[in-house]
C-alpha positions in Angstrom: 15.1 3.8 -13.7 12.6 2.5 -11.5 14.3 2.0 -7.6 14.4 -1.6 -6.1 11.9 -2.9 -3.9 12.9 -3.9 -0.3 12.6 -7.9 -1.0 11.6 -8.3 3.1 9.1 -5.9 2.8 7.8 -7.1 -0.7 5.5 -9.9 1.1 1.9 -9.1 2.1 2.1 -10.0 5.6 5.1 -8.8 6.3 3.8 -5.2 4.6 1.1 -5.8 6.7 2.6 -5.7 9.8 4.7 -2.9 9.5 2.1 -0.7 7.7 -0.1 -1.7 11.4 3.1 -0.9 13.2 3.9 2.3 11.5 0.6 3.8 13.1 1.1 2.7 16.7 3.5 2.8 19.5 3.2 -0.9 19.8 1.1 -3.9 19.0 0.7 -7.2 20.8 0.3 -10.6 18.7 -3.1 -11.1 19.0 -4.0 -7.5 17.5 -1.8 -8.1 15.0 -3.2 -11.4 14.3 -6.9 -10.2 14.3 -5.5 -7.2 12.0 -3.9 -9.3 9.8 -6.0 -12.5 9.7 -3.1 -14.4 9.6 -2.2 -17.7 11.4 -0.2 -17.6 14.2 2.6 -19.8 12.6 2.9 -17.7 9.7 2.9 -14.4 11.5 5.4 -15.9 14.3 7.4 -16.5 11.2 6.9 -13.0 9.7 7.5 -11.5 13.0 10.9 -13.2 13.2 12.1 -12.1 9.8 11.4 -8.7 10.3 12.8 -8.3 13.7 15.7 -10.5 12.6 16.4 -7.6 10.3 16.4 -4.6 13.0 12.6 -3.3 11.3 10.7 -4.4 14.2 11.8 -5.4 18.0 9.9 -8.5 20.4 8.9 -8.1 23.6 7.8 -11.7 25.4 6.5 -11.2 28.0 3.0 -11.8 30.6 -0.5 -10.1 30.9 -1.5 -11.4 34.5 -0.8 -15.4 33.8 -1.1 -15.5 29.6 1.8 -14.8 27.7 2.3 -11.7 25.7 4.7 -11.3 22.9 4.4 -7.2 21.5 6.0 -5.9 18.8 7.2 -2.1 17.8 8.6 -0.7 15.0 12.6 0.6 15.3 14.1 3.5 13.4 15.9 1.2 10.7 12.3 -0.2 10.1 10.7 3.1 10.0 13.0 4.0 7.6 12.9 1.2 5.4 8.8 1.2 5.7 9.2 5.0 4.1 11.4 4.0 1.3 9.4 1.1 0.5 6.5 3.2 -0.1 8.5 5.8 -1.8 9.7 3.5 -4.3 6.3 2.3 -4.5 4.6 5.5 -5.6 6.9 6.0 -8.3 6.3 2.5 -9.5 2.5 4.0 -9.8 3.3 6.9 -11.4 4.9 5.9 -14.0 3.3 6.4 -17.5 1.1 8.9 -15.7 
């Protein structure tokens, strides 16, 4: 029986982000942006969906007078990141 995908984790952007997040301490919104080549609507949106779940926490904040908003990845969303692409590689090997 093939395990279930994480549903909030199961959207390309949202993957995205926590795949960039996964490999750094933190990330501000514009690297993620660049990263992602997402717009900043959709990606606010992302943003909130996974920190609204505990995967990710916000920062808002300033660099000199421009606002900064940076984002890191928590221990639940570490977590969930690794199962995701557990399950993942066993949806791969199947039939292997």
């Amino acid at each position: 029986m093939l395990p279930k995908l994480d549903p909030l984790l199961h959207s390309e952007l949202r993957l995205a982000v926590m795949s960039i997040l996964s490999d750094v301490d933190q990330a501000d919104f514009s690297y993620i942006k660049k990263q992602t080549d997402a717009t900043s609507g959709n990606l606010s949106v992302q943003i909130d969906k996974l920190s609204a779940a505990g995967y990710i926490t916000v920062e808002k904040g300033f660099k000199g007078k421009m606002p900064c908003t940076t984002c890191r990845i928590t221990p639940v969303g570490i977590e969930a990141f690794k199962n995701y692409v557990k399950a993942l590689k066993k949806y791969i090997s199947v039939g292997k």
